[in-house]
C-alpha angles and dihedrals in degrees: 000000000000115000128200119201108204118196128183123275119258103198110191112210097258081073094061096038118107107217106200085060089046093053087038086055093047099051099105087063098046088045102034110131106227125185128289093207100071128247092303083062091055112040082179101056111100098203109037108184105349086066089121098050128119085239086056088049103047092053093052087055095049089053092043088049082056103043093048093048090237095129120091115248088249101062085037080061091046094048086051098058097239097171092221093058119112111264087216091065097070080050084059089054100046093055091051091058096056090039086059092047094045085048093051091052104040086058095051098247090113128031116196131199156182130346120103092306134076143204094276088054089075090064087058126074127270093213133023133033114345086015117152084232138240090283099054087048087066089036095063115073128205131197128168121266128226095267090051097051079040089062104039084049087063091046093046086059103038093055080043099056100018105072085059097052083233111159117210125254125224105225144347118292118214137196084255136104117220133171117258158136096278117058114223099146144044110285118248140189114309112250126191107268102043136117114267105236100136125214091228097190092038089048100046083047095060096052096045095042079059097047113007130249101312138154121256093031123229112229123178138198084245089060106067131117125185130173135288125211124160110279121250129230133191122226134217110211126196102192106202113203109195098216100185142134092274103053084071103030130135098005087302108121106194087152094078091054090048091054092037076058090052099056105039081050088057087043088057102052094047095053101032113015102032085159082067128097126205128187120176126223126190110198129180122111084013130326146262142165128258131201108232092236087066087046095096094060099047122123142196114232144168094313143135120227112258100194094170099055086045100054088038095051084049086047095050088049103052085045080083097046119099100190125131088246130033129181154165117230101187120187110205143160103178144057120256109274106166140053137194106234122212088261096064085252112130114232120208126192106164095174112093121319111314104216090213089050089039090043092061089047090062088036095068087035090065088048101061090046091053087051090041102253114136116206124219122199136205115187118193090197130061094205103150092237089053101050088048090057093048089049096054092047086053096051090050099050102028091239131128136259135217125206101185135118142237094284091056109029097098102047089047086045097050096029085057101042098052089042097047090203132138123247154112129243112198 
């Protein structure tokens, strides 16, 4: 006769940890700017340049185990240090800790390279007999993979809609009236081109307005009504990162939340607005385009802000876009300190607002209202200067301007993309 022996269940708590709030929690740490500069630049960057290694992340999972209480009483007792805890419990953790990462990246939300480790290295140990050691932990390297940007763009959108209650539209509304499926307006005589949702009341009225009520009835070409819904536009939109000294300055990073912005943005017009289109600029020193894939690895550095080859490579680059609608949404914090002369040289001046630096700014301004592009600016400082000079670029180009800070940037930015209207919030 066969026998089966049943024991109880043991779960660890790898077993009763959700890992896509894990990885939501620890999005700070996997999007945090940085500073392109090295760890000389950043005297309060604890990792420097090893930021990305599997060492760095282990220990922002571990802090992220404590503060959400996930941790037994018992491995709390060993972290602490208390001298009558069982040594084979920090072997326990330590073990948690490569079994989360091995989990993350089994299910695609981390990709690691390179060092003197490899991917198999993540199934050993980091610590203990048969561990890959202390060195190769630094060695190997992490970054987030396209599902797992993917995901912390969603949940970037969803904490930053989701306290308002707002629902998400599915396209721009326009002043405009355009035939359609859905029926929003009066109905009106039938051109060649529309859609054909005919107005079937309005159309046999007409004709027998015309003829009387007669059998069979006379309709005519003239008689038709079809639909009416507001018409729909596409939008082009050239989001411009100051990347400068100041977004990290003094301890403050406003460079995360402005990527955080960037990504739930992108969320949103693939979801909701596929007929968008959104290119990313970083600007400082000088400017270049990015591709959002490479958003989550950008980083701020010893660097002027350089508002006029930000807005002209924009410019350049909704010049190719053929969209209803095309605009520049720029996050800054600082005045414009830096120009491109005609000799390709960059020219800096950080002290006030230097009339030649602030000339070519409105210059290029000018430009994009010339060309049709509204700006939109979102200024994460109130310094008098500063709001003068918004106020001004807003003046110039029609646009709006935010005066708002980290904690609602990204509520005023997608709020305002999805509603199109014009408007100020103080």
């Amino acid at each position: 006769m066969r026998y089966v022996t049943y024991e109880q269940f043991k779960g660890s708590v790898l077993d009763a940890l959700n890992l896509q709030d894990l990885l939501d929690s620890l999005s700070d740490f996997l999007l945090q700017s940085g500073f392109a500069g090295g760890q000389g630049w950043n005297p309060w960057d604890e990792y420097g340049d090893a930021r990305d290694s599997l060492d760095a992340l282990r220990d922002a999972i571990l802090r992220e185990l404590i503060k959400s209480g996930k941790l037994t009483p018992e491995m709390v007792d060993a972290l602490r240090g208390d001298p009558d805890s069982d040594p084979a419990v920090l072997a326990e953790i330590s073990k948690l800790l490569d079994d989360i990462i091995a989990s993350l990246v089994e299910k695609g939300y981390l990709r690691v390279e390179g060092g003197e480790g490899t991917m198999d290295d993540l199934h050993q140990p980091m610590a203990g007999p048969g561990s890959v050691g202390q060195a190769a932990a630094k060695s190997i390297k992490f970054e987030l993979s396209e599902k797992g940007l993917d995901f912390l763009s969603y949940r970037a959108l969803r904490s930053l809609l989701g306290p308002r209650g707002e629902g998400v539209a599915g396209a721009h509304e326009t002043a405009g009236l355009s035939t359609g499926v859905e029926a929003e307006a009066a109905s009106r005589p039938y051109q060649f081109g529309d859609t054909l949702n005919l107005d079937a009341p309005a159309t046999l009225l007409n004709a027998i307005a015309r003829t009387g009520l007669t059998f069979p009835l006379d309709l005519r070409y003239s008689d038709l009504m079809v639909h009416q819904s507001p018409q729909r536009s596409t939008c082009a939109t050239v989001l411009m990162l100051d990347c400068s000294h100041s977004m990290i300055l003094y301890g403050e990073d406003r460079f995360t939340p402005a990527k955080k912005v960037a990504l739930a943005l992108a969320h949103l017009l693939r979801v909701q607005f596929p007929g968008d289109t959104l290119r990313c600029v970083l600007f400082h020193d000088s400017a270049e385009e990015i591709p959002l894939p490479e958003m989550a690895r950008a980083q701020v550095g010893p660097y002027h802000t350089n508002t006029a080859e930000g807005l002209r490579l924009a410019r350049r680059i909704l010049k190719g876009e053929r969209k209803d609608m095309r605009q520049i949404i720029m996050i800054t914090d600082g005045k414009p300190s830096a120009m491109t002369l005609p000799n390709g040289q960059i020219y800096t001046n950080s002290m006030g607002l230097d009339r030649q630096v602030i000339g070519q700014a409105f210059k290029e301004v000018a430009a994009c209202r010339r060309e049709g592009i509204a700006i939109n600016t979102f200024m994460l400082a109130r310094d008098p200067i500063l709001v003068g000079f918004i106020g001004k670029v807003t003046k110039i180009c029609r646009g709006k301007a935010y005066f708002t800070t980290p904690m609602t940037l990204g509520q005023y930015l997608l709020l305002d993309y999805m509603r199109n209207k014009t408007g100020r919030v103080g």
